[in-house]
C-alpha positions as CSV (number, residue, x, y, z in Angstrom):
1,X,0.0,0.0,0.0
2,X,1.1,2.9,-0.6
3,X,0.7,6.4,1.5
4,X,1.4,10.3,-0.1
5,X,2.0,12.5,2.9
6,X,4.1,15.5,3.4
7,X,7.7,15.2,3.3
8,X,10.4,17.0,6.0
9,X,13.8,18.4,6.0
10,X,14.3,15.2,8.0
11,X,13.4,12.6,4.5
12,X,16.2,14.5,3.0
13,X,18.8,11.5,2.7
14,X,16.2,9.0,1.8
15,X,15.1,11.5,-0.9
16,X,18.5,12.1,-2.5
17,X,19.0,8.5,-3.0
18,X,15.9,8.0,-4.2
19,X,16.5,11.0,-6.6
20,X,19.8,10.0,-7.8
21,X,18.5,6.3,-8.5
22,X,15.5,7.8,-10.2
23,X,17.4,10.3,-12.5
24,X,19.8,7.6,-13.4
25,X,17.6,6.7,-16.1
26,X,17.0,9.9,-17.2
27,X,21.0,10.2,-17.5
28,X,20.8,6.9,-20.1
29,X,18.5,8.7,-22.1
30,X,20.5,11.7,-22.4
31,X,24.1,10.0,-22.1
32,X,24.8,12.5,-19.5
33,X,25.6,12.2,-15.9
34,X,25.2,15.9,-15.3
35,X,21.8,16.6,-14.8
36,X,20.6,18.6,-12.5
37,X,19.1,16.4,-9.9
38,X,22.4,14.1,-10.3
39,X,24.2,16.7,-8.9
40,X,22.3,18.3,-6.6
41,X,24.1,18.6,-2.9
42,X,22.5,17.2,0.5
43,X,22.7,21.0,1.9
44,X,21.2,22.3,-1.4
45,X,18.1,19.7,-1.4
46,X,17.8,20.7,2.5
47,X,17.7,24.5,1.5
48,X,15.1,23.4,-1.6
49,X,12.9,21.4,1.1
50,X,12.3,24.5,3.1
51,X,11.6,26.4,0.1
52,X,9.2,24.2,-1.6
53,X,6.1,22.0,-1.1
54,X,7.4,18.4,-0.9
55,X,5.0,15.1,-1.3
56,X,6.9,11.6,-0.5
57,X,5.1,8.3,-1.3
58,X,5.6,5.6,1.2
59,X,5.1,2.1,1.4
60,X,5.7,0.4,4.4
61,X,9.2,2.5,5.8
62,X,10.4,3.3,2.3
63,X,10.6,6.6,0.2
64,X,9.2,5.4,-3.2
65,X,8.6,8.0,-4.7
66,X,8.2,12.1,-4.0
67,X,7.4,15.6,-6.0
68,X,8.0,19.2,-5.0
69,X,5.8,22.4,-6.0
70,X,6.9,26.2,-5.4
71,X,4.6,29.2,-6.3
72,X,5.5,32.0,-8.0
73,X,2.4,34.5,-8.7
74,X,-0.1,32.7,-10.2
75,X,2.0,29.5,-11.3
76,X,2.7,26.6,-8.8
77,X,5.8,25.0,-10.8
78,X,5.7,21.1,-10.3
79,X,9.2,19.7,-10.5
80,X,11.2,16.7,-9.0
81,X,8.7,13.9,-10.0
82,X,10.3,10.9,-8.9
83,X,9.7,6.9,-8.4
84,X,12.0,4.3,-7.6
85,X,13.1,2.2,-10.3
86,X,11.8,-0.7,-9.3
87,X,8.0,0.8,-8.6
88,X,7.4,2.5,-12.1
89,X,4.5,1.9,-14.1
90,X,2.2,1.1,-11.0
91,X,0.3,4.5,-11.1
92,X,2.5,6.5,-8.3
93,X,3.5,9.3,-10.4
94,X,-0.1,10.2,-11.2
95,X,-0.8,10.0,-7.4
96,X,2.0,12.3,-7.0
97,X,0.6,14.9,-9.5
98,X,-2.5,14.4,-8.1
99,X,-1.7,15.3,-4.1
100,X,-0.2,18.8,-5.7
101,X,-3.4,19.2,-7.4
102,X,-5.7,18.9,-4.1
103,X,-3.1,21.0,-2.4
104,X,-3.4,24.5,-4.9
105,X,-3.0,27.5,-3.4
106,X,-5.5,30.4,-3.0
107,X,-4.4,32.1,-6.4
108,X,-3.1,29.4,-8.8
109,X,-4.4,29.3,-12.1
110,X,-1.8,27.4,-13.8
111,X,0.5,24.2,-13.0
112,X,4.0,24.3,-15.0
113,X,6.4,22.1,-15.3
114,X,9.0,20.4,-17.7
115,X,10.6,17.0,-18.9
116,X,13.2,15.8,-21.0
117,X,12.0,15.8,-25.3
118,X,12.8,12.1,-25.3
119,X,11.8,11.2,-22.1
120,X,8.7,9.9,-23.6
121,X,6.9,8.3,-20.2
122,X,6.6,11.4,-18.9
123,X,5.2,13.4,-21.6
124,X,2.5,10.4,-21.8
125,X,2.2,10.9,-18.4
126,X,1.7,14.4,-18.0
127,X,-0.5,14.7,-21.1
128,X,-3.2,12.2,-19.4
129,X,-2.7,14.5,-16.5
130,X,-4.3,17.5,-18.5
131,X,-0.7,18.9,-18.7
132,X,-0.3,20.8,-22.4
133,X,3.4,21.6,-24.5
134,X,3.8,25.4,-24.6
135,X,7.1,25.5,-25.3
136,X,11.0,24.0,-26.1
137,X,14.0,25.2,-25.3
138,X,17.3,23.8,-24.2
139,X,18.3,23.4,-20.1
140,X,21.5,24.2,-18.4
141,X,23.0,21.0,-19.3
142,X,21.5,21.2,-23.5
143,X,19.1,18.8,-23.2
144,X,16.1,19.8,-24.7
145,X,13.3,20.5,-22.1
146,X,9.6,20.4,-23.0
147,X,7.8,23.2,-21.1
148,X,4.1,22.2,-19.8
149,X,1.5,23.8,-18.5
150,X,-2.3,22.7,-17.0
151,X,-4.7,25.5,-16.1
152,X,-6.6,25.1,-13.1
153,X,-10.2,25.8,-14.1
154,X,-11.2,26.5,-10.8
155,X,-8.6,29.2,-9.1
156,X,-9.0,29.6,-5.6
């Protein structure tokens, strides 16, 4: 079974494994090992934790899976989507997505977020999630990143 609460400053560990296991793949994809999230510090991800909203699936003890959101205006940007390796394809994702969804802030019309061009799971993903291309345009690193965006049709 698996449980989506709120995640701490004190998950932060658990979650940087997880997110380096999880962006592994990402790296194959891309044939780089410099990704953001694969580089990302313990004290950085602490610092990001207090400045975001941060879901973690759980089953039994273990971080399976987690998601962070920060506001800005009118936009709550989604980012960090993550699920262990070994647990994809059983639906957590979506659950993920979906806890930032019943959590929107007084104000938010629109979700953003972005993915990899060839990471093609989560561009199926995120399009059955209402999520909609806007726009392209090459990260830090060069990949290309597919910018998406999901109005929310009732703002609070």
């Amino acid at each position: 079974m698996i449980t989506i609460l709120p995640a701490a400053s004190g998950d932060a560990g658990e979650l940087l494994t997880l997110q380096y296991a999880s962006y592994l793949s990402e790296a194959r994809v891309y044939d780089r090992l410099d990704l953001p999230p694969l580089v990302q510090t313990f004290d950085a991800l602490v610092t990001e934790l207090g400045e975001t909203s941060t879901w973690k699936a759980v089953r039994g003890t273990r971080i399976v899976g987690s998601v962070r959101a920060r506001r800005d205006g009118g936009t709550l940007h989604v980012g960090r989507l993550m699920v262990a390796p070994d647990l994809r394809g059983e639906g957590i994702g979506t659950r993920l997505l979906a806890a930032v969804e019943t959590e929107i802030p007084r104000g938010v019309g629109k979700l953003a977020l972005f993915t990899g061009y060839r990471s093609v799971g989560n561009l199926r993903m995120y399009e059955r999630a209402g999520y909609r291309e806007v726009h392209r345009e090459p990260g830090i690193t060069g990949v290309m990143l597919v910018h998406m965006e999901k109005t929310v049709s009732d703002p609070r």
